[in-house]
MILO-842143 format. One record per residue (C-alpha): x, y negated, z negated; residue in three letters. Coordinates in Angstrom, 1 decimal. Layout:
[[X,Y,Z],'Ala']
...
END
This chain:
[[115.7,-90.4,-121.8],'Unk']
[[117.1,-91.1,-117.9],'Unk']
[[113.1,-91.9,-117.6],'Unk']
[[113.5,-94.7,-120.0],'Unk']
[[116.3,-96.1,-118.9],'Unk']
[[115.3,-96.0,-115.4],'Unk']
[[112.2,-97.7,-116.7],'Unk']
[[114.2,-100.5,-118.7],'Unk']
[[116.1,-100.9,-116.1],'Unk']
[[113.6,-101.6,-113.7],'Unk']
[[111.6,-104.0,-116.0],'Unk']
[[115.1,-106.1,-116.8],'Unk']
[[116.2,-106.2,-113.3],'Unk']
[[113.1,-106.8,-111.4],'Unk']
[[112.6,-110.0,-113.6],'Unk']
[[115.6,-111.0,-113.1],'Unk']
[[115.2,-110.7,-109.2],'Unk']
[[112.5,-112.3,-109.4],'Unk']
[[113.1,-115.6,-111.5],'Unk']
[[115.7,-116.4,-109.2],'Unk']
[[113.5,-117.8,-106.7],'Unk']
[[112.3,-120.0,-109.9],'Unk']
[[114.3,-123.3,-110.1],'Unk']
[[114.9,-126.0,-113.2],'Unk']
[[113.8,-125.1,-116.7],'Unk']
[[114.9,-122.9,-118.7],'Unk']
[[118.4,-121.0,-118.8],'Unk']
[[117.0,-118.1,-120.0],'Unk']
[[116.6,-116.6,-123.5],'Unk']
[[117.9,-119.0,-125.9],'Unk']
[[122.3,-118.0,-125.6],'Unk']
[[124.2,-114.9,-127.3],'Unk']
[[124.5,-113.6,-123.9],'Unk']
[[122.7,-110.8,-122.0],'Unk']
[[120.7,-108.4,-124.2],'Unk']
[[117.5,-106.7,-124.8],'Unk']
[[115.6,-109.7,-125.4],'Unk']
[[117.2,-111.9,-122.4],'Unk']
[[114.8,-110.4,-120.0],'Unk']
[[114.9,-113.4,-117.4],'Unk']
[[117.2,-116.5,-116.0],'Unk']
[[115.4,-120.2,-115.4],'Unk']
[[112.0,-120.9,-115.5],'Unk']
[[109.8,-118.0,-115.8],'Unk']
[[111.8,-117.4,-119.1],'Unk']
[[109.6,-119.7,-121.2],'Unk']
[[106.7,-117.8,-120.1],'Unk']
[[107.8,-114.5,-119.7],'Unk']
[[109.9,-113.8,-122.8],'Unk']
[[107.3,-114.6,-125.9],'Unk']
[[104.7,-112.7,-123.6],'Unk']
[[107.1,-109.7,-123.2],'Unk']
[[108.0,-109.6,-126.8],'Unk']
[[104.7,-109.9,-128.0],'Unk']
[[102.4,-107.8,-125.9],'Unk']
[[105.0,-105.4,-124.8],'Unk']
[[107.3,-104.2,-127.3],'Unk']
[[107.6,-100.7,-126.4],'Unk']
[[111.0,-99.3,-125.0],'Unk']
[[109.6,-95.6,-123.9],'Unk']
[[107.1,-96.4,-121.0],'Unk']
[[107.1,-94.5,-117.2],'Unk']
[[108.1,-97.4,-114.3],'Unk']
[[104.7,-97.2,-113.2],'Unk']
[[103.9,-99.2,-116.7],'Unk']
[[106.4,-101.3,-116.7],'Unk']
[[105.7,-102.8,-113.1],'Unk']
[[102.2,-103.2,-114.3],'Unk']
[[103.8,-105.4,-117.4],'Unk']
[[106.3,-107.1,-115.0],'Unk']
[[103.4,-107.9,-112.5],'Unk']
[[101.3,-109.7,-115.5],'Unk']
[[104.6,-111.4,-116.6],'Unk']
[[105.1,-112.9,-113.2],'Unk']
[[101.1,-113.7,-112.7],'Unk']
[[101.4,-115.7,-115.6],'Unk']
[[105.1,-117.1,-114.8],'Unk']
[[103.6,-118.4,-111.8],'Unk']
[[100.1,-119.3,-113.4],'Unk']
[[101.9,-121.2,-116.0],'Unk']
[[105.2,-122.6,-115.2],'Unk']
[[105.2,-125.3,-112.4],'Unk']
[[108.9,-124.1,-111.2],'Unk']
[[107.9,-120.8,-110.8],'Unk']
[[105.9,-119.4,-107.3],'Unk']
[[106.3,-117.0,-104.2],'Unk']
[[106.7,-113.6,-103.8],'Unk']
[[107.6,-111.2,-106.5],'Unk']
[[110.5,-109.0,-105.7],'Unk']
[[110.7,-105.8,-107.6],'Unk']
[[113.1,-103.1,-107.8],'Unk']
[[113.5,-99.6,-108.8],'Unk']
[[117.1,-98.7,-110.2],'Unk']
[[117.2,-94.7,-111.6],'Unk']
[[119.0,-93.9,-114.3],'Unk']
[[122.4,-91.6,-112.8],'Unk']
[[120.2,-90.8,-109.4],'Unk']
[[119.5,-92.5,-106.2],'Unk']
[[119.8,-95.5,-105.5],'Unk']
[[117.8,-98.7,-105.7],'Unk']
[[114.2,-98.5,-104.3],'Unk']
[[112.5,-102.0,-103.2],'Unk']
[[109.0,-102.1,-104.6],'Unk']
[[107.3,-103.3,-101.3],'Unk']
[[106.1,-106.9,-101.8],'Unk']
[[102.5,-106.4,-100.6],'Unk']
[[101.9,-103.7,-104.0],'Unk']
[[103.6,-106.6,-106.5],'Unk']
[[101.4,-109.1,-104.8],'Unk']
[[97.9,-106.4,-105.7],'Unk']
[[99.1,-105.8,-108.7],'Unk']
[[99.5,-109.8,-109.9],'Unk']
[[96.0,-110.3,-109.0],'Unk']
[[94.5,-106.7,-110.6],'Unk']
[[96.5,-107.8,-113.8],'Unk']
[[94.5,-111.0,-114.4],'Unk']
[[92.4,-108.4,-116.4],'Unk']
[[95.0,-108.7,-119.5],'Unk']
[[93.8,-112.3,-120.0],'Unk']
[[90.0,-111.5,-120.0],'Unk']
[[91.4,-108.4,-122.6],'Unk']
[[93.3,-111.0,-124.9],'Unk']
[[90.3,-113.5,-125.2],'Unk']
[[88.1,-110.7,-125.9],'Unk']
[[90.2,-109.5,-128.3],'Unk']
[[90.0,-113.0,-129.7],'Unk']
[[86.7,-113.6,-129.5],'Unk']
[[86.0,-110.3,-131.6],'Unk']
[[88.3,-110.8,-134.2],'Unk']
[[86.6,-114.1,-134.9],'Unk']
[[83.1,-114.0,-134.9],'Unk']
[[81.1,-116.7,-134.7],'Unk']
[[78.9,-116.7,-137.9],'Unk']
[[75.3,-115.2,-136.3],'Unk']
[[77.7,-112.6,-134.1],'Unk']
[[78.1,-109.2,-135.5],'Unk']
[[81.3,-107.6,-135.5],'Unk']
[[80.3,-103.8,-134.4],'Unk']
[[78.8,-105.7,-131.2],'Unk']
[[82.2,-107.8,-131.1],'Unk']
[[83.9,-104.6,-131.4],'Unk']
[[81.7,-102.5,-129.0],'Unk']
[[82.2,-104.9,-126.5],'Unk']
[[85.9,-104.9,-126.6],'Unk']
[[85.9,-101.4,-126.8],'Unk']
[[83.8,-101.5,-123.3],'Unk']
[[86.2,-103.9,-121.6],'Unk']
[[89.5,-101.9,-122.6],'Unk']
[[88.3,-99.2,-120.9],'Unk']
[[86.9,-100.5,-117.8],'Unk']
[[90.3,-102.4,-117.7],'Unk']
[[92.2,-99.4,-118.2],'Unk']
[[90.9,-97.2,-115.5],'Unk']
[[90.8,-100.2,-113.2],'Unk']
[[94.4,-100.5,-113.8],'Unk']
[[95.2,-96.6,-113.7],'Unk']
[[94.3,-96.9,-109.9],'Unk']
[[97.1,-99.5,-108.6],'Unk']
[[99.6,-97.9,-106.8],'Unk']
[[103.4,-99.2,-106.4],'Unk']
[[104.5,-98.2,-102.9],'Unk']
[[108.9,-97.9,-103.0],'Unk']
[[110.6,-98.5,-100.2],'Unk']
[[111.7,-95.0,-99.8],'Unk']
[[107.8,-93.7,-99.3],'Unk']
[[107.3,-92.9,-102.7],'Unk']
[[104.2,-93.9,-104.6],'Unk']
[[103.7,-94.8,-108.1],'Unk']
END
């Protein structure tokens, strides 16, 4: 349980930190205060929040998942939000333990461009669920099959590197 909420914690705080350096747009969330589903402040909340909601709706992931889903939030923030840009500033709060540890900025920044492989993921996904007529679906299906998995293990190998020296 710490490991989730360490993880949670992480997710909500780092996109916090990082949609501060976001100006204009959006105040974040829609009102009723700060919950589970007011994940961010400004402008990387239009993006980030249907996104979050959608693709990542799981509470129980490790920290090393959920700075791979904050890294895609924050490509696409910056990909699709003209307010939003710079460097992404991440950080590590444990549950009851230690305290914070800075995600350095150089492993955020690696990890924005290796999660660009979502996007090819969701129009593949796309693509196979509607077929063009003369397409078959068990090729459709092969083929996203193929690209989940070279995506997968491509992502498996990024590493998070904490200020502290420890690796994720």
């Amino acid at each position: 349980m710490r490991a989730v909420r360490a993880a949670v914690g992480l997710f909500l705080l780092g996109l916090i930190l990082t949609s501060l350096s976001c100006s204009g747009g959006n105040s974040g969330g829609g009102g009723g205060g700060p919950n589970a589903y007011t994940i961010t402040v400004n402008a990387t909340a239009a993006v980030a929040d249907p996104l979050y909601r959608t693709l990542f709706p799981s509470i129980a992931a490790s920290a090393r998942i959920r700075l791979t889903q904050l890294a895609y939030l924050m490509y696409r923030a910056k990909r699709d939000d003209a307010y939003c840009g710079g460097k992404t500033i991440a950080v590590l709060v444990p549950a009851g333990g230690d305290g914070p540890q800075w995600v350095t900025r150089e492993s955020m920044e690696k990890a924005e461009d290796a999660v660009r492989t979502f996007d090819f993921l969701l129009k593949t996904a796309a693509d196979a669920a509607l077929p063009l007529p003369d397409e078959s679906i068990e090729s459709k299906g092969d083929w996203l099959a193929k690209s989940a998995k070279h995506s997968a293990e491509y992502l498996q190998k990024l590493q998070f590197h904490l200020s502290g020296g420890l690796i994720l």
